[in-house]
N, C-alpha and C positions, 0 to 999 in steps of 0.2 A: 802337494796342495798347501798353499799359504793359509796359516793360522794370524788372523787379525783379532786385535782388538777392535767389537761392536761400536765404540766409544770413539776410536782412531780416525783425529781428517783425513789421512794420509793411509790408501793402500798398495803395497804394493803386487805387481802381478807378472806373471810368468816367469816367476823363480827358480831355476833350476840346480839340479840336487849336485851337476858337476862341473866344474870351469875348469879350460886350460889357461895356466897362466900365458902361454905365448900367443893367445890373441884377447884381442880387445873386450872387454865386457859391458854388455848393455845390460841398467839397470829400467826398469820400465816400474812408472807408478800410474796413479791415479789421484789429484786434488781433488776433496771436496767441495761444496758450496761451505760448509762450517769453517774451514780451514780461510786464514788469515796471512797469502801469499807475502814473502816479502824478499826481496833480492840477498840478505845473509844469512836464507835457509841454505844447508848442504846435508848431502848424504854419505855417510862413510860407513868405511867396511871393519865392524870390529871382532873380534873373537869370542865365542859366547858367551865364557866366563869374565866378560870385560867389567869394570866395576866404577869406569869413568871415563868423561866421555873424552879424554885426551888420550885413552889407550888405543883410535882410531890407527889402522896400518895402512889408509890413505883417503881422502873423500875428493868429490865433487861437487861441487857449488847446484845447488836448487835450480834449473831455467827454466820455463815456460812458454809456451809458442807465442808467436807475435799475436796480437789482438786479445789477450787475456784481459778479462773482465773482470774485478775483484769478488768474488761473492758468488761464484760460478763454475762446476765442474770443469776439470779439464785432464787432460792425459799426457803423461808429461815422460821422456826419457832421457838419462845421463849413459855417458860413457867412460870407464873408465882404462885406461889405456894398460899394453902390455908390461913395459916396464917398470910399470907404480904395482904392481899386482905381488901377493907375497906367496912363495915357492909351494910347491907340490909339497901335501902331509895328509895325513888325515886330523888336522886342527877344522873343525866347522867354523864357520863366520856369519855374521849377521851385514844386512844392510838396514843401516838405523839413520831415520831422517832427525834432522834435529833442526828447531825453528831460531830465532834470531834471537829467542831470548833463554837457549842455550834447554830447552825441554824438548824429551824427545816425543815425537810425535805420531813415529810407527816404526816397525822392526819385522822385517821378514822372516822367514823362514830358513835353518840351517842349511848353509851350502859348504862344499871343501872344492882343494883346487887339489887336483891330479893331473901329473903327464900322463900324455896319451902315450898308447901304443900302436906299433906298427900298423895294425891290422885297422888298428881305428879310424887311421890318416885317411884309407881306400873305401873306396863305393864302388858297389857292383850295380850296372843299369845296364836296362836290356837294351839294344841296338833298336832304332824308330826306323821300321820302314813304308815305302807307299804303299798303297794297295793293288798297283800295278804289279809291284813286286813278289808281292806275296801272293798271287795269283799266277805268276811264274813258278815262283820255289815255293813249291804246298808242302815238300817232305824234305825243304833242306831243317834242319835244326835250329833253334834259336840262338843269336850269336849274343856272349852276354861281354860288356865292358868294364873294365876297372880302371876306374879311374881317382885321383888323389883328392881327398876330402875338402884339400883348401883351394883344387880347383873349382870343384862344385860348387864350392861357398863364393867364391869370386865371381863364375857366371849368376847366380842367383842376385849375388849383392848389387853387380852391374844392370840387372833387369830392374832391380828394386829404385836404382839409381833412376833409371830410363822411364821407370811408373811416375818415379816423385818427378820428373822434368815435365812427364806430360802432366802429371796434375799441378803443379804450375803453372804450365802454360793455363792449361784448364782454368785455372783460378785466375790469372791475367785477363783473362777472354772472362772471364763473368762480373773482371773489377768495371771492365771497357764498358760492359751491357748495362750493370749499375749505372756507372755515370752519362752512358745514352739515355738511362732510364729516368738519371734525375734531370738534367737539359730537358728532357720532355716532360716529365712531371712539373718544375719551372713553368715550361710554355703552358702548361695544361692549368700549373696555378691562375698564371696572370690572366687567362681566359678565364679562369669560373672567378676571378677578381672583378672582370667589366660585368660576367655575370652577375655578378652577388650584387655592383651596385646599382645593376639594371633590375635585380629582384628587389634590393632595400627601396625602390623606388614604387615599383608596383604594393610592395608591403603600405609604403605611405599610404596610398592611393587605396588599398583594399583597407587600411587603419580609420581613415575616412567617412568609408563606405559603413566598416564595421560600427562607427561612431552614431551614424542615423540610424541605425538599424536597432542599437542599443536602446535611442532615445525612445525606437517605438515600442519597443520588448518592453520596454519598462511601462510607459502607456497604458501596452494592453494587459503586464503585470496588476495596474493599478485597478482596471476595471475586472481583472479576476480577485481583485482584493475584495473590489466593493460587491462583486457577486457570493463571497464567500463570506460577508457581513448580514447580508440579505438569508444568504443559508444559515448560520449560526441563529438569526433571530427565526426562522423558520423552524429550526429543531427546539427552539424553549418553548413558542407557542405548542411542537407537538408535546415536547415532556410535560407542559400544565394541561393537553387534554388527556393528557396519560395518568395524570394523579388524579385528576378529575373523574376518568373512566374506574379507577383503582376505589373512591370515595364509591362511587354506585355502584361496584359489586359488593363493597362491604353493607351497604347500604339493602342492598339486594337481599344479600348473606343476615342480615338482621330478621328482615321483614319474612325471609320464610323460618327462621327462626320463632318467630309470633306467630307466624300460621303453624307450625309446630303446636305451639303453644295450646293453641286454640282448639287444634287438633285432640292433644291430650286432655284437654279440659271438657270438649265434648264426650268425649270417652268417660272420661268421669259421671258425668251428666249423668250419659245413659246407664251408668251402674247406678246413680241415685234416682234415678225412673222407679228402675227395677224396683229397691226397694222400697221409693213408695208403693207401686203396688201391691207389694205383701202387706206391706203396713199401712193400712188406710186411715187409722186414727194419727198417725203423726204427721199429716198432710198439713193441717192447719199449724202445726210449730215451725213449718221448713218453711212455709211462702214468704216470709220476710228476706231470709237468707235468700232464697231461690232470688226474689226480687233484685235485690244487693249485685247479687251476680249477675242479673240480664244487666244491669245496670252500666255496669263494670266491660262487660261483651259489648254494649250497644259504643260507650266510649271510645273501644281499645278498636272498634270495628273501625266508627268514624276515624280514629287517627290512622290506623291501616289505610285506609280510603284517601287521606290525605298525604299520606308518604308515597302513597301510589301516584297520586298526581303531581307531586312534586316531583317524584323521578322519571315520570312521563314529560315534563318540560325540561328538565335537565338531559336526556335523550335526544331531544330537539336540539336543545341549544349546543348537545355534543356533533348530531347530523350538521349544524348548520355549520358548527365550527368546520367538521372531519370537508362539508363542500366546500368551503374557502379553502380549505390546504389543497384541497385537488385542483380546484379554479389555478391558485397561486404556481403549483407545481407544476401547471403544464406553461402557464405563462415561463414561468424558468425554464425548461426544456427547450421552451421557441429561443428566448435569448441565449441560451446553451450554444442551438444551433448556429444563430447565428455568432459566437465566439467558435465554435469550431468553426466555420468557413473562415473567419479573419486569422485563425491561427494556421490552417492550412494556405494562404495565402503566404502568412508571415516566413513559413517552414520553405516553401517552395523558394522565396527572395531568400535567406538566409543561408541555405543547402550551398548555394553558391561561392560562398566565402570558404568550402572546403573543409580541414581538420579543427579550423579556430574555432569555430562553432557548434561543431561536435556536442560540447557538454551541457551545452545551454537547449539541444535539441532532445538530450536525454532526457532531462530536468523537464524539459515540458510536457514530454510522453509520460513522465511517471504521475505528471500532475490531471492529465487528460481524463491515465485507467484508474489513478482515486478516484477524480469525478465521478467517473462512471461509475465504480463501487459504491458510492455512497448515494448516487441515485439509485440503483436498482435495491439497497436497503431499503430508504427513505418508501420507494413503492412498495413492495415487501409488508413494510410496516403500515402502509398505508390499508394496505388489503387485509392484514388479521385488523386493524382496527374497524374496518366497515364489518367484517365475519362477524367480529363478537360484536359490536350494536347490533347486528341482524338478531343474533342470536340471543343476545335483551328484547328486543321488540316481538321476538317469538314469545319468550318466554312470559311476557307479559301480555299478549294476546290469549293466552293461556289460563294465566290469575283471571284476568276480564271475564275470562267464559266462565271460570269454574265459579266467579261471585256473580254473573248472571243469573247459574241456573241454581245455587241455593235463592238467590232474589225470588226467582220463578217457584221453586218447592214452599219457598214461605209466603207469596201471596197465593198461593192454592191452599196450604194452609188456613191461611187465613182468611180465606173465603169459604171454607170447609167448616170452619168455627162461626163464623157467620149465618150461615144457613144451618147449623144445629141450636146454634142461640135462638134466631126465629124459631123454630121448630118447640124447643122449649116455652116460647114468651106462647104460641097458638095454644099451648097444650096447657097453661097454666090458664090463660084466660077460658078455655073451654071447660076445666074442671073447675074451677072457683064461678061458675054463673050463678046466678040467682036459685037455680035447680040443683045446684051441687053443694050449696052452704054448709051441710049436717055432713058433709063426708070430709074428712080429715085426707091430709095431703100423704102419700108417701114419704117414707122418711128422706130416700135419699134427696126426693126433691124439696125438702127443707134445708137439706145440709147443701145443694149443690146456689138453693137461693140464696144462705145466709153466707156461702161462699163467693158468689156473686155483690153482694152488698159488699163485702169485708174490702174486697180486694178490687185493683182499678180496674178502668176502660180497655189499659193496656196487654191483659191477662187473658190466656183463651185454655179452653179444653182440648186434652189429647179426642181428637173424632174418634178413632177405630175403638178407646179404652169406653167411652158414652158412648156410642151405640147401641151396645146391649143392650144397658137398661131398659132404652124405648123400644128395643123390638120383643123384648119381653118382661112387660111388665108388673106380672104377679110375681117373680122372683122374688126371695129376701131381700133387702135392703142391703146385710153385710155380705152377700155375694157379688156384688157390684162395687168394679174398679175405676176407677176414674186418674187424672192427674191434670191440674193443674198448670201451663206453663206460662211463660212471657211471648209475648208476641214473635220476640225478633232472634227467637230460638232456633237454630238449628239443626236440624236433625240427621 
């Protein structure tokens, strides 16, 4: 087995371990693609312990088969004859290729040259018979031949001869069919030649066609430009009723924030009810305050009342906006449609022009399913925007009703305080008649007249806390609770 250097362009193969000097010897290698062929490579035979490369004991010149290509494997054999060859020893020998600039470039594997012996010369082969034969003789014995080694090698070399003629021939016969092949590939040129300039003509001719086609694409480019200018100002109008809708929930988010307010402040109230009632002499030092504060309620009410109506017309003016954009959007839709039938028209004319066109057919499919994405947003958005005004306009049906029916609990109130003020003015004028003069008033109804003097029009009595008093009227005076409040009180 040849030991190479990894590294080596040059391998050589099927080296053997023995040569007779009285026949010829074939060296066999292998070039590689690395390796850098050149006519004063040679290979020689030198001794192992050789120490330079003129102690060669005879070489062969480098050749290569006809058609070698530079740069490209190939398999290559020298011969070196019987009388250049050095005598029977046991001295081993190297075959070392050396290149033209005198560097060796591969070295095989030790071999020695031995004479043969007698018995070596001879081959023993079994005799070939037919099979007629040997269905005659089943129990004759097999007859074996001996015959001379350099005969065997002479027929075998002669048959090697008889392969390489037919592959010769072989190779003749496939140079012929090449060059039938190229005679016809020629004729087969000059034919797709009248074709090609019968195609560069149609080319003209569809360059043309391409050219109108262009002019229209860009046309109907120009009116999807100006449809997508039309859109652009369509999404600002929607972002300002979007900041617009964003101010009235903040605005929203205020105002129940003040009905919070008012919420807690009536709670309040009614802990300072309370302790008027326990305390009935400190009634009269709180009615100013008390006052102060309807005051302050009736203001913050009004302006409640007016924030309310201003975001009931900004509601409006958001409905009227949100139907223009719907009006506007379906009007685009319709012109949508009609750009989709000119553009399936355009595709259908276009299709025809084959691969040129391809790219431009993509481009406008990708620009179709934007469309459409951005319409079915656009709707989308359309729809939470009606949800939530809906959902405002509830919400404020709601405010409506709940300041109706305090409206309603405070003119019942206040019609309640009405018919016990009558009730009071009959009772005083019946105990003050001319028959009643020497009888002194109750006290409370001192305290509740000069509480009536003191304080305004706008001022009424809790009913449920005055009743008592009238339905029992010999009670003391400081068992009787009363309070005070402002008209537009709350309860």
């Amino acid at each position: 087995m040849e030991i190479q250097d990894p590294q080596s362009t040059v391998v050589f193969r099927n080296v053997g371990q023995l040569y007779f000097p009285q026949t010829r010897v074939e060296c066999h290698y292998s070039v590689t693609s690395a390796h850098m062929w050149s006519s004063s490579d040679w290979i020689g035979i030198f001794k192992v312990d050789y120490s330079s490369l003129r102690e060669y004991h005879t070489y062969a010149w480098s050749l290569v088969p006809e058609g070698y290509t530079e740069g490209s494997p190939v398999d290559c054999c020298v011969v070196f004859q019987a009388f250049y060859l050095p005598p029977p020893s046991a001295v081993e020998y190297y075959f070392v290729y050396v290149d033209k600039m005198g560097k060796v470039c591969a070295q095989s594997r030790p071999f020695t040259f031995c004479a043969p012996k007698p018995l070596d010369e001879l081959e023993t082969l079994r005799e070939e018979r037919d099979e007629k034969d040997e269905d005659d003789v089943e129990d004759e014995e097999e007859l074996l031949l001996v015959v001379p080694r350099a005969q065997l090698l002479q027929q075998r070399l002669e048959e090697c001869l008889r392969e390489k003629a037919e592959l010769k021939q072989a190779v003749d016969e496939a140079k012929q069919e090449i060059e039938e092949e190229k005679r016809s590939s020629a004729n087969t040129k000059e034919d797709w030649d009248r074709q090609k300039e019968a195609l560069k003509e149609e080319v003209e001719d569809l360059r043309h066609i391409l050219r109108d086609k262009c002019d229209a694409l860009k046309t109907a480019e120009g009116k999807h430009k100006d449809r997508e200018s039309s859109q652009e100002n369509l999404n600002f109008e929607l972002t300002h009723l979007m900041s617009e809708k964003v101010q009235s929930k903040q605005q929203i988010k205020h105002l129940l924030d003040e009905i919070k307010a008012l919420t807690d402040r009536e709670k309040e109230r009614n802990v300072e009810l309370e302790r008027l009632k326990e305390i009935l002499m400190k009634v009269s030092s709180k009615i100013k305050h008390d006052e102060e504060k309807r005051k302050m309620l009736q203001a913050e009410h009004e302006a409640t009342q007016a924030d309310v109506r201003d975001l009931q017309r900004r509601l409006e003016a958001s409905e009227r906006l949100a139907e223009g954009l719907r009006r506007e959007l379906r009007e685009l839709a319709t012109r949508q449609g009609h750009a989709h039938a000119e553009l399936h028209q355009s595709r259908l004319q276009v299709a025809q022009l084959g691969l040129q066109l391809s790219e431009e057919k993509l481009l406008l499919r990708e620009e179709r399913a934007n469309w459409a994405l951005e319409r079915e947003a656009f709707k989308s958005t359309a729809r939470a925007d009606k949800q939530k005004v809906d959902e405002l306009r509830s919400e404020m049906r709601r405010k409506e009703e709940r300041l109706q029916e305090e409206t309603i609990k405070l003119d019942k109130l206040q019609a309640e305080f009405q018919r016990e003020n009558d009730r009071v003015r009959s009772w005083q004028t019946h105990q003050y008649s001319p028959t009643h003069k020497d009888k002194q008033p109750p006290f409370y109804l001192l305290f509740f007249t000069q509480m009536n003097q003191k304080s305004d029009t706008n001022q009424l009595m809790l009913p449920d806390l005055v009743e008592p008093i009238f339905r029992s009227t010999p009670s003391p005076p400081f068992e009787t609770k009363c309070c005070i409040l402002p008209t537009n009180t709350c309860l």
